[in-house]
Structures are given as C-alpha cells and as structure tokens.
C-alpha positions in Angstrom: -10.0 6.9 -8.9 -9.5 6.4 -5.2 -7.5 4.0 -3.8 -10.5 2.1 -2.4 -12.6 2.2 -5.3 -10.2 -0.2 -7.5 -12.5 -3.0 -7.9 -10.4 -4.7 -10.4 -10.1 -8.6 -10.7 -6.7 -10.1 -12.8 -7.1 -7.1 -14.7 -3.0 -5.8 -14.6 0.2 -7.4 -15.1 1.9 -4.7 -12.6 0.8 -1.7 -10.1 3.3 1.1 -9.5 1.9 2.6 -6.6 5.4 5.1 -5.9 5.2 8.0 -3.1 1.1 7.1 -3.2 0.0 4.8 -0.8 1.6 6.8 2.2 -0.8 9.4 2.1 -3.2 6.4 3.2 -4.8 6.2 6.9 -2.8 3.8 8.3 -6.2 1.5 8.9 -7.0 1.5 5.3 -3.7 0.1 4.3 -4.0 -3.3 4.5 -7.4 -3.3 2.6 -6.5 -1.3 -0.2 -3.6 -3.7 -0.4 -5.6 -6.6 -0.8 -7.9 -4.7 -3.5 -4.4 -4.5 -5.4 -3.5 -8.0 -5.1 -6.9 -9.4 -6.3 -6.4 -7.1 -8.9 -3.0 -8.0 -9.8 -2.6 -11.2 -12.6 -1.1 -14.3 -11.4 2.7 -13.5 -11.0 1.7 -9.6 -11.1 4.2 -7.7 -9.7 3.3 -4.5 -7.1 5.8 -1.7 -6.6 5.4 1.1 -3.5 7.6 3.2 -1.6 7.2 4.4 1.8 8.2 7.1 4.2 9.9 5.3 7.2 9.0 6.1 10.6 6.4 5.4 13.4 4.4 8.6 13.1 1.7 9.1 11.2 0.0 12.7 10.3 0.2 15.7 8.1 3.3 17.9 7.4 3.1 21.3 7.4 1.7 21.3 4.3 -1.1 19.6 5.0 -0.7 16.4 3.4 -1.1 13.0 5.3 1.6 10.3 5.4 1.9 7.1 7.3 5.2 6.8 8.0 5.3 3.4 9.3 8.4 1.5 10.7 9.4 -1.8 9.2 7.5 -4.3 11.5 4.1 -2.3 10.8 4.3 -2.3 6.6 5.1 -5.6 6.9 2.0 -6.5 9.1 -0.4 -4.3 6.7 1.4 -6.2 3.8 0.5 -9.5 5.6 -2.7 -8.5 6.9 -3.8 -8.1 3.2 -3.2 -11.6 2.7 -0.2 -10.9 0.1 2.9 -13.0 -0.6 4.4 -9.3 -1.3 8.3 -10.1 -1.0 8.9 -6.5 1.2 12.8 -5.0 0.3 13.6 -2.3 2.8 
C-alpha cells in the first residue's frame, strides 16, 4: 500500500518505516505521520531514517527525497501531533 492509504487504527505494536518515508513530498509528511501514530498501539514504537539536508528533489536517478534539516523533521514530527522522541 501507499503511504497515505494506511487507514489503520491500534492495529501495530511497531512501524519500521527505514530509508522509506524520504521519498515523501515534503507536504505529505506530517499527515502520513499522523496516519502512523493513530495506527500505532498505545506505547507503539515508530522507527525512520532520514536523508539530512535542506533540499528536496530527485537524484539522478530519478527518485525523490526530502532531505530535510533537523528543525524541519522535527516540525513535520510535531505537526503530526506525535510525542515521537526524534534522535539525530
């Protein structure tokens, strides 16, 4: 499935989401996050990694990432309304 199309409620004890959601739009971020922590148990833990930076687009292969720097993740993170604890 999609990202977006997780419709998930207290269905999973963890999502490993690794080298995934940076191929994202940046805008969609935050609302795919909060479709993981609605479908995250209580306590569920979330795991992601990122590509750092402040430039998002494609490489020259083609694939889309949103490299974000630290403040931006952590404003999609809070956006989404998560009590993520954010490790950089």
């Amino acid at each position: 499935m999609r990202f977006d199309e997780l419709s998930s409620i207290t269905a999973y004890d963890g999502i490993w989401a690794n080298a995934s959601l940076l191929h994202l739009p940046t805008g969609k971020l935050a609302h795919v996050l909060s479709l993981i922590l609605q479908a995250l148990k209580a306590n569920g833990l979330h795991f992601a990694t990122f590509k750092s930076g402040a430039v998002a687009g494609r490489d020259t292969l083609g694939r889309y990432y949103n490299s974000l720097d630290r403040d931006k993740l952590a404003a999609a993170y809070a956006k989404s309304g998560s009590k993520f604890l954010l490790i950089f």
